[in-house]
N, C-alpha and C positions, 0 to 999 in steps of 0.2 A: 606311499609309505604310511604304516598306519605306527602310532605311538600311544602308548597309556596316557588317558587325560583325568584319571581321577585320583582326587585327593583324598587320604584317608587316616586318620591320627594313628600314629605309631608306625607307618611306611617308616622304612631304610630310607638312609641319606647319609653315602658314604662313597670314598673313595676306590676307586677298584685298580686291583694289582694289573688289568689290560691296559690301562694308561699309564702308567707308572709305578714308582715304589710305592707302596701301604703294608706298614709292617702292624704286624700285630705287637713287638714290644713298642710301640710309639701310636699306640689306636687313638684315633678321632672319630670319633663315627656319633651321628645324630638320627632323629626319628622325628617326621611331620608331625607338630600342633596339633591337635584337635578344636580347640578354641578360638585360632585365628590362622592367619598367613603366617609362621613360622618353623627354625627347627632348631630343638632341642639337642643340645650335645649332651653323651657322656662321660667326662674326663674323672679323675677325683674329685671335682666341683662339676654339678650342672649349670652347663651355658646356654645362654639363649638367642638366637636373633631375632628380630622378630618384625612383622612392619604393619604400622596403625594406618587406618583408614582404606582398607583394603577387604574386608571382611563382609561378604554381601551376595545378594541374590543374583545381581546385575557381574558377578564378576564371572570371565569363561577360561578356560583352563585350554591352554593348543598343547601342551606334554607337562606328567607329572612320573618323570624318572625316576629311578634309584641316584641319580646323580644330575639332573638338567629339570628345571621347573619354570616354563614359561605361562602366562597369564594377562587379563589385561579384563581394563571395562569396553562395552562397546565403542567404539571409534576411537580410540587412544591409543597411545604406544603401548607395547606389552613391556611386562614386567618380567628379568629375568634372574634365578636363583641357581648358580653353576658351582658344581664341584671341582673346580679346577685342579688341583694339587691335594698331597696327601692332608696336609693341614691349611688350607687355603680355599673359602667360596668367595665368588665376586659374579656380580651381576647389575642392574641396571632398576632405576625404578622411574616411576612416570605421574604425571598427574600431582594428585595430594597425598602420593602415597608417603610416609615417613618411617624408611627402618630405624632399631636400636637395637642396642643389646641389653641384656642381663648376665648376672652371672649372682649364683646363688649361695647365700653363706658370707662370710667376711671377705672382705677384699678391700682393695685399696684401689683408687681412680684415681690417672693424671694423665694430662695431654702434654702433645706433643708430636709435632712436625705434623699440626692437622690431624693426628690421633687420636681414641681414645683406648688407655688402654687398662685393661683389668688385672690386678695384681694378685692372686688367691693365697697367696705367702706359701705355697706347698710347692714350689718349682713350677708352676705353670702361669704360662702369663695369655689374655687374648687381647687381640687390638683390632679397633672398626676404624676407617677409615671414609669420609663420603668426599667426590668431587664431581661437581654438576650432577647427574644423575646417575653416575658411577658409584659404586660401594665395594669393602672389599672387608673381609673378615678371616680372622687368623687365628692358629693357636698356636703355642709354641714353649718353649724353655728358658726363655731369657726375654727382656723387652729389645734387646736387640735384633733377635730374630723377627717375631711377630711383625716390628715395624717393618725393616725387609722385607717379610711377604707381602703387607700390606700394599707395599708401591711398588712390588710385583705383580702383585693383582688388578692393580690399577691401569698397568702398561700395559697389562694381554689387551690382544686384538680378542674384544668380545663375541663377534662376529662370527671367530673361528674356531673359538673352543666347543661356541654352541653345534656350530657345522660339526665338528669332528663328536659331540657328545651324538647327534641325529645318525650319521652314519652308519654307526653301529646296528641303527634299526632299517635301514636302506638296504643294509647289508647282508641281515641275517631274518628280516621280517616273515613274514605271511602272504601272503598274496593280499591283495585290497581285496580280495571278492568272498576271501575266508569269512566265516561268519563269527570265528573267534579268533579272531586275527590282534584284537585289543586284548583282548585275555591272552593270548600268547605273546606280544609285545613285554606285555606285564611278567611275564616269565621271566622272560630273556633280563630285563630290565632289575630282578631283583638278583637276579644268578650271576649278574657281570657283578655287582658289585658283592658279594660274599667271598671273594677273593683274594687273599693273603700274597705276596711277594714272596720268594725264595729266604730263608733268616734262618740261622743257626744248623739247627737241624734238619731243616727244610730246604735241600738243595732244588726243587720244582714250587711252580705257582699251590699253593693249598689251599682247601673251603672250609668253609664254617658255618654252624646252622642257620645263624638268622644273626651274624655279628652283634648283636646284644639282645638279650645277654649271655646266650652263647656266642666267645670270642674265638674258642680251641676247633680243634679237628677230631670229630665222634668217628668211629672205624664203621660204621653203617652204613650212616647219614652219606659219607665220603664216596660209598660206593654205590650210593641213589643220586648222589650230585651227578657224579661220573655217565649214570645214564642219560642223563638231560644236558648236561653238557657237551657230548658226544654231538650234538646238532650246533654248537657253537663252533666246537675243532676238536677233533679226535685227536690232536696232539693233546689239547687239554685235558677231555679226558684219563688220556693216559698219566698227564702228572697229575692229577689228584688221586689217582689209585697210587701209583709213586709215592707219594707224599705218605699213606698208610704205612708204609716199611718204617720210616723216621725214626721210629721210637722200638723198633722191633727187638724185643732179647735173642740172646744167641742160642737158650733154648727154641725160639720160634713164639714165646708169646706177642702178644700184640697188643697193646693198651686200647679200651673202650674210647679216652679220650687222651688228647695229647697238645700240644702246644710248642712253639719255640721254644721253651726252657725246662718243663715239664709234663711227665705221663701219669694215666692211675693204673691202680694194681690190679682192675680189672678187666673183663675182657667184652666183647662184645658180638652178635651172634656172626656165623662167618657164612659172609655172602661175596666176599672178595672173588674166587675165582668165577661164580657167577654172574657176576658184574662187569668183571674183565673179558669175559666168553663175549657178552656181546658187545663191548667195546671193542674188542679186535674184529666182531664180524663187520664193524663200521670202517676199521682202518687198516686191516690186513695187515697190521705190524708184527710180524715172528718173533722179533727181540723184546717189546713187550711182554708177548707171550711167554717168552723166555721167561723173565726179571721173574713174573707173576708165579708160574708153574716153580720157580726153586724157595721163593719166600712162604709163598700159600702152604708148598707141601710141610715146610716146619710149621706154620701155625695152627694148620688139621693134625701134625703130629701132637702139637701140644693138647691141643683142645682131646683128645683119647688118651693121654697121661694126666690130666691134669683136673677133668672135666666127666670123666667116665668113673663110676663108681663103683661098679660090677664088672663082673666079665660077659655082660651085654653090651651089644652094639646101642646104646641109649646112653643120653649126656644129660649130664644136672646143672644147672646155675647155681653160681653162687649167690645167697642172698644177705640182706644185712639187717639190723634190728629196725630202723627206719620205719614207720607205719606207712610212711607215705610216698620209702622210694627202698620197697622192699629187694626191688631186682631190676636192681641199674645194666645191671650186666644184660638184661636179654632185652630190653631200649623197653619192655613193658612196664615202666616203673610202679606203677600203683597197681597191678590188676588185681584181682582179685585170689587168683590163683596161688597165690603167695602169701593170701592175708595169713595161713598157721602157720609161717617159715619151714614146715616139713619139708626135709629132701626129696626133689622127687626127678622122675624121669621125665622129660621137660618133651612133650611134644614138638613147641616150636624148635628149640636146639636138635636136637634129633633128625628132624624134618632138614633143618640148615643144613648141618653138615652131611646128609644126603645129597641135598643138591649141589654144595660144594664139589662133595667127594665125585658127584656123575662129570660134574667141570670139569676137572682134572683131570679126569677118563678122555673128555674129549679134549682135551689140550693134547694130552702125551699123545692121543694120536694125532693133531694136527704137528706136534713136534717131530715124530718121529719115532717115540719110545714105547714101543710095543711090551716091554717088562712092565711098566709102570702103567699101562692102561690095564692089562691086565689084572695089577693090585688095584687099583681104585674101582673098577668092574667089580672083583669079589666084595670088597672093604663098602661100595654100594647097596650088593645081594644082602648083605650080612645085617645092615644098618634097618635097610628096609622090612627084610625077615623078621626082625626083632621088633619094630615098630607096629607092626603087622599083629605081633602075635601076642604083647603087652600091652600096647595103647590103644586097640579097636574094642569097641564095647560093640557086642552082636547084638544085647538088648536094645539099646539107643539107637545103632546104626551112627554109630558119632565117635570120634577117637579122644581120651583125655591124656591127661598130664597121669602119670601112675604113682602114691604116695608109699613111696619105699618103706617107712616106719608100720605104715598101718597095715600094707602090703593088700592095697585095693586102689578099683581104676581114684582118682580126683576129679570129682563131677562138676565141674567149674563148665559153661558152656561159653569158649571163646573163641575167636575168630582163628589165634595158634591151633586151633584144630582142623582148621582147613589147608593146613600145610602141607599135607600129604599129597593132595592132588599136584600144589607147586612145585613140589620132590619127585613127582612121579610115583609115588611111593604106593599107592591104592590100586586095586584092579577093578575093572570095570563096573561092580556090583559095587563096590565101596562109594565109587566116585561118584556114580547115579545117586547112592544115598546123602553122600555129602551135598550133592548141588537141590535136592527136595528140602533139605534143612536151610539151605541157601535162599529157596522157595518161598518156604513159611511165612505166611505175614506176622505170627504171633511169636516169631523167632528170630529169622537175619534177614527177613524181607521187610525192612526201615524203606521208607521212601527214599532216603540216602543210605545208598547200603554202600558198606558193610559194618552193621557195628562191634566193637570189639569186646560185646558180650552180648549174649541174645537176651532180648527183651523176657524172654518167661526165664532167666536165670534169677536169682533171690538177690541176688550184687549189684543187677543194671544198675546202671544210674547215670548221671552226667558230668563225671568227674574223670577225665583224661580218657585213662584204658577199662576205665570201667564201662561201656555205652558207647563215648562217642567216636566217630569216623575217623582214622586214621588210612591217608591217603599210600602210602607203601603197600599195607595189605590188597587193598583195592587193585594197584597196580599186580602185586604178584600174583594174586592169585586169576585175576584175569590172563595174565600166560599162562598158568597151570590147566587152566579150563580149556583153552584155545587147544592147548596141546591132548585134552582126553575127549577133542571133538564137540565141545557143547561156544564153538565162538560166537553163535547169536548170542546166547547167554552172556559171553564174557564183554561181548558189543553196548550190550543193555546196563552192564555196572558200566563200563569206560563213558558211556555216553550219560550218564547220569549222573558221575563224577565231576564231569564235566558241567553241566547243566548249574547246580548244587554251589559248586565252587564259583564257578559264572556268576551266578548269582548273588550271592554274598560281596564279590567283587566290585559288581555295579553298585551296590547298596552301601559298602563300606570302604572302596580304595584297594581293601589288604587281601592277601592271602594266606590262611589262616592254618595253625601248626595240625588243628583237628576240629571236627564240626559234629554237630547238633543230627544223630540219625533221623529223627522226625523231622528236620527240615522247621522247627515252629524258634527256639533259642537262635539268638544271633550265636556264632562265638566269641564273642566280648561274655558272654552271660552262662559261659561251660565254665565249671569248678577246672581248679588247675593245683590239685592238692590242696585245695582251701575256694572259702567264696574267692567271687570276682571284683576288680577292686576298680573300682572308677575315682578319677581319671586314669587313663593306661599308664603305669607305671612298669619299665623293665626293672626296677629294684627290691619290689614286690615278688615277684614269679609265680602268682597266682591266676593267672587269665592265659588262655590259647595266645601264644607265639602270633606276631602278626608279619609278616612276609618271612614266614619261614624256607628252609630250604630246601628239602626233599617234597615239598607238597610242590615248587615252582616248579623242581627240575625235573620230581614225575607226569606235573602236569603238561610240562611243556614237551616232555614225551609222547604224551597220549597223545597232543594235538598237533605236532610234527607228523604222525603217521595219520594222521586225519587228511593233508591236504599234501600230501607226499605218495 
């Protein structure tokens, strides 16, 4: 059984909805130290645990989970750090090691029954507890509760909460002989715990991008979880695409983002039915399919009422004054392509609901409804024709974004224009041209490809969607190439993805929201709509996300089919 053994500041440290309740109105969720053996929570107050004398060269790491952290010096007991319960860690320490807590800001300290407990005056109370080499740490609502947990953590059989945290990777691991077998442990490892409980509106388990400080559910993100989750349980799967309906209006929109008690007014690109295509090819569920094929068809109906501005088959985003997060809506928030806010015909959208729309094509026939493949067959021709005959520049040999206003292509060079091939949308002359641009060293051939702008455009830079590597594209567009026959090519990105990400992982613990195309910037040191801020701060949001979520669950995709 092979399990992640590196530690990395700003790793997850959280509760997952596979072992019990973890709601999102009631979050505890923390992130490893960088400075020492510790983990920082995020409550209204940051808390801290933390344990002296432990911080050192001589120290070895046997697992450093999303939820389980064992350690020790040579020849000692090990030291262990367990998420036991939603608001509840308890583990073990040895030697001279001495945990404590913190808690930052006013508060108030008093003991009690062997306690201590932290009083933050805002309704939140935490209490540590030590006996012999036992400890137990709590959060909660009342000093009633906390102490409760406390000497409920203290009664677990420690033994076996560890055992049943292990399992999961016994269960669902790599083989030992994989050569990223610890890189895909680490997947697994960060994806069980992004996992929300069933709560209000959320009658199914639901994900979230990296639990802080994204705590909600993105409509995207949810259906790149769903790919990588899919190797965990294709039940699962199936509810977190579920979980996407929650907030659905009765026209058929569908909110960007949403949560137990709240949605936003915008939308986000639609890749649902082709996300759900190959989750059912994983589970053969019909009624899935079913749910999928009557929600999706309203939400491509809205997106052509709502989103189409012409009587062309081409879709616009909506954008907002924001310099720095001008088009929330199409997940590219900063790119460049948006810096004049001109309406335009949006490659990447156009592109989506292409590929949606062919989804649906092939649902209604695996359902049965021969009317209804035959509308999304035409409603495909019509989209593609259009994209075809608007957005390809013959001069370039490259398709843009088209500036409605000025009524000319938008010469932005971004990776949204490789979308075509993932649509299917090019003929064979196109797609040759696209994958030579793909080629290019002085363009999209980055030592980490793919960047989400080519190096000779006037915008590169290192600032999110301006340059650096975003793992989604990588992945899809390596299906779109497979599919126009060029899969050594698409072999050559998936293995360098991999390589890349690997790497940074052994060097820094995390897996990181998007990276550096030169391969030279850690990403701790990529702009995140502003410099990068040390020490890692999620309240900040200026530095690459660090165990994000679609980067685990497509990585752990790539390398399921590596050794599968």
């Amino acid at each position: 059984m092979i399990i992640p053994t590196k530690w990395g500041q700003g790793q997850l440290f959280a509760f997952s909805a596979l072992d019990g309740s973890s709601l999102f109105t009631d979050e505890f969720a923390g992130m490893l130290s960088g400075d020492r053996i510790g983990v920082r929570f995020y409550s209204n107050t940051r808390r801290e645990i933390a344990f002296a004398n432990v911080w050192g060269k001589n120290l070895e790491f046997d697992a450093v989970t999303s939820d389980y952290i064992c350690c020790h010096f040579p020849e000692q007991e090990p030291m262990r750090i367990i998420y036991a319960d939603q608001h509840l860690i308890i583990g073990n320490v040895a030697g001279v090691v001495v945990p404590a807590i913190f808690t930052e800001g006013p508060h108030t300290t008093e003991f009690e029954d062997g306690a201590e407990i932290h009083d933050t005056k805002d309704g939140d109370f935490n209490a540590f507890k030590v006996e012999g080499t036992r400890f137990a740490y709590a959060f909660g609502h009342s000093k009633e509760a906390v102490l409760a947990l406390v000497n409920k953590g203290l009664a677990m059989n420690l033994e076996e909460v560890a055992a049943a945290k292990l399992a999961f990777y016994e269960k669902l691991g790599a083989p030992d002989t994989f050569e990223h077998a610890d890189l895909y442990a680490k997947c697994l490892s960060v994806m069980k715990t992004q996992l929300y409980s069933p709560e209000e509106k959320f009658d199914s388990i639901w994900s979230t991008p990296d639990r802080l400080p994204h705590k909600s559910l993105w409509l995207w993100d949810s259906v790149f979880h769903a790919l990588g989750h899919r190797r965990i349980s294709g039940d699962l799967a199936e509810q977190l695409i579920h979980a996407i309906w929650a907030h659905q209006g009765e026209n058929g929109y569908v909110p960007h983002m949403a949560n137990s008690v709240l949605a936003s007014s915008i939308t986000q690109p639609p890749v649902i039915a082709w996300g759900s295509w190959h989750v059912y090819k994983t589970t053969g569920n019909k009624e899935f399919l079913k749910e999928v094929f009557e929600h999706n068809k309203a939400f491509l109906n809205w997106c052509r009422e709502f989103r189409r501005v012409s009587d062309k088959e081409l879709y616009t985003w909506e954008t907002t004054n924001d310099v720095n997060c001008r088009c929330d809506e199409c997940g590219m928030d900063n790119s460049p392509r948006f810096d004049t806010r001109d309406p335009l015909f949006a490659i990447d959208f156009s592109c989506f609901m292409a590929s949606d729309v062919r989804a649906m094509k092939k649902i209604a026939e695996e359902l049965g409804l021969a009317d209804e493949a035959a509308f999304y067959d035409e409603w495909y021709k019509a989209i593609s024709a259009d994209v075809n005959a608007w957005l390809w520049s013959e001069e370039d040999k490259f398709y843009f974004d088209y500036n409605i206003p000025k009524q000319e292509l938008h010469k932005v060079w971004s990776v949204a224009s490789f979308l075509p091939i993932f649509a299917g949308i090019c003929d064979e002359r196109q797609a040759a041209c696209l994958v030579k641009h793909l080629q290019e060293p002085e363009s999209f051939a980055t030592p980490f490809p793919i960047p989400s702008i080519s190096m000779k455009d006037a915008t590169f830079g290192s600032d999110m969607w301006r340059g650096p590597v975003w793992i989604n594209y990588n992945y899809m567009l390596g299906e779109g190439l497979e599919n126009y026959g060029y899969g050594e090519f698409a072999e050559e990105i998936y293995n360098k993805t991999i390589y890349f990400m690997n790497y940074w992982y052994q060097l820094t613990g995390t897996i990181n929201e998007f990276y550096d195309c030169s391969n030279i910037k850690a990403p701790s040191q990529l702009n995140r709509k502003g410099l990068p801020f040390e020490p890692y701060n999620v309240n900040v949001r200026i530095q690459s996300i660090r165990d994000y979520g679609w980067s685990c669950t497509l990585l752990c995709d790539m390398l399921y089919k590596k050794f599968n």
